[in-house]
N, C-alpha and C positions, 0 to 999 in steps of 0.2 A: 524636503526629503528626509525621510526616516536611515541613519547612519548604525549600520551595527558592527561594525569594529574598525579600528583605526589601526594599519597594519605599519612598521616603521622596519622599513629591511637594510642590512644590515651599515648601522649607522656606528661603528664600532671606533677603538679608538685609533688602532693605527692607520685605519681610512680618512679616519677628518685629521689627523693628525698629518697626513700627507697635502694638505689645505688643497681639498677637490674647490671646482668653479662655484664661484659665487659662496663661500663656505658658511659665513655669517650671516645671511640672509637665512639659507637655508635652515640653519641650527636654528635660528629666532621663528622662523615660521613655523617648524615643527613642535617647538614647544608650545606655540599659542594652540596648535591644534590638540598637543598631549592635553594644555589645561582647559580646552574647551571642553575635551570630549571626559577628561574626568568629571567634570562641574555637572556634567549630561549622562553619567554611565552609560557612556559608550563605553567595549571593551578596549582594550589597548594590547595589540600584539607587536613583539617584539623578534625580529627573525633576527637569527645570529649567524655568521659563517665559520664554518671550520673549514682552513684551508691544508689541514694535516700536519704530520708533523715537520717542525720547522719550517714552517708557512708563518707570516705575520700575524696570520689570523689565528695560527694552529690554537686548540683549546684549550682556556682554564692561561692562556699567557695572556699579559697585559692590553697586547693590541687586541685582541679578541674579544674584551669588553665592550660592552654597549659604553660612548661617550657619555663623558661625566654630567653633562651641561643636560640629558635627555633622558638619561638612566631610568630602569623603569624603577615601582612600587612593587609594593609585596603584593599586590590585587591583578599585577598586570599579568599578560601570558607570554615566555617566553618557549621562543620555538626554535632550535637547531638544525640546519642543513647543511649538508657538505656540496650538494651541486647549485647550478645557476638558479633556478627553478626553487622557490619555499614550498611548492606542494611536493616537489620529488621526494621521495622516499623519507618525508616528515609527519607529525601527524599533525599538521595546521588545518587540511581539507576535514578531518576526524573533531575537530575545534572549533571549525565554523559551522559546522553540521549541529554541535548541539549546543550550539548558542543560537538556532536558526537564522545563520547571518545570510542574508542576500546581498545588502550593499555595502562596500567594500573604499574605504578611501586607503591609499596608497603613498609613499612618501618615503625616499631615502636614498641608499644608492646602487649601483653604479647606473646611470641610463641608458646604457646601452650594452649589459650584461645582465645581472639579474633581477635587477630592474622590469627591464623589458621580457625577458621571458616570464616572470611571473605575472605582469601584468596581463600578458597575454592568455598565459595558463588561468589566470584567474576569469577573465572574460570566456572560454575555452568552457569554462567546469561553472558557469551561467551564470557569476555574478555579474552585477553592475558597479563595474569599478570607474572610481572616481579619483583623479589624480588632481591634487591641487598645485596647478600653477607656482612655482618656484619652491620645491618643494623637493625637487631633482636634483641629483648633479652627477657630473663626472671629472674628469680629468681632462688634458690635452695628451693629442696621443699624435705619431709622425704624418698620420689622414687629419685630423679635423682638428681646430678650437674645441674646447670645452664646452664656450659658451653656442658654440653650432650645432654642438651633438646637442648638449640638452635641449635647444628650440627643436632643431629638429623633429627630438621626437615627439616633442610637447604637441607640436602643431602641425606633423604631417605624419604622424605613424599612429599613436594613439589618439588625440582628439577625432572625436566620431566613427573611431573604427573598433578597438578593444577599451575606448574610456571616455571619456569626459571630462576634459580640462578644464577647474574653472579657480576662482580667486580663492584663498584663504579667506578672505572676507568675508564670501556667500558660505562656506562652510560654517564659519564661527556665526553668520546671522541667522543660521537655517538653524544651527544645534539651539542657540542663546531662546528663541523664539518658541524651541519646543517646550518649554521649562517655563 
């Protein structure tokens, strides 16, 4: 499959720094895909949250940086929202339009906030998103495990409805192969 941008939403520092499910997994798997998909120019989008003022995430403070360990380059694209949603009132849909991106891999957090709405909105707005397997996460909340939410939606909300769940593996063997 032909990959034309890798989108990382918001992977920032006071989120991992609050150690979401599975935290170190996820961080390692994102990066094999950052460096897969630089080795391949793919693009690399970078959504960031502003959660206003004196918010954790509020903007331009600490927690509101993209983590250290993932941080983008000067090539990469970053893009700002304030709501759940990266296409809401951002110009990422204006970004993938003249990069003519169709297909779309997906990666970061929360699973069951913007996460999942954007994944949604992105399937919605006719791409073919591709979520790589362990590449989610969220927290434990007073409803679910962490590790429930993110199967969940790995395997019964997005796999074959708004995306395509598959290994980090076949991602990095499908980009490695185009080259």
């Amino acid at each position: 499959m032909n990959y034309d941008a890798l989108i990382i939403i918001d992977m920032q520092i006071a989120l991992v720094e609050d150690h979401p499910y599975n935290e170190r997994l996820i961080i390692e798997n994102i990066k094999k895909l950052i460096e897969v998909s630089r080795n391949n120019d793919v693009p690399i989008v970078y959504i960031q949250h502003d959660g206003g003022t004196g918010d954790e995430l509020e903007y331009g403070s600490e927690g509101w940086k993209i983590y250290k360990e993932i941080e983008p380059e000067a090539d990469d694209k970053i893009i700002d929202k304030q709501y759940n949603s990266m296409f809401y009132q951002t110009k990422l849909q204006e970004y993938l339009k003249s990069i003519h991106a169709k297909n779309l891999i997906l990666c970061g957090m929360q699973s069951e906030y913007c996460f999942d709405v954007s994944c949604k909105v992105a399937f919605e707005n006719g791409y073919k998103v591709i979520v790589p397997k362990d590449t989610t996460t969220t927290y434990d909340n007073e409803f679910f495990k962490a590790k429930d939410l993110v199967r969940y939606y790995e395997e019964k909300i997005w796999d074959g409805r708004y995306a395509d769940v598959v290994s980090v593996e076949m991602i990095v063997q499908e980009l490695d192969h185009t080259n």
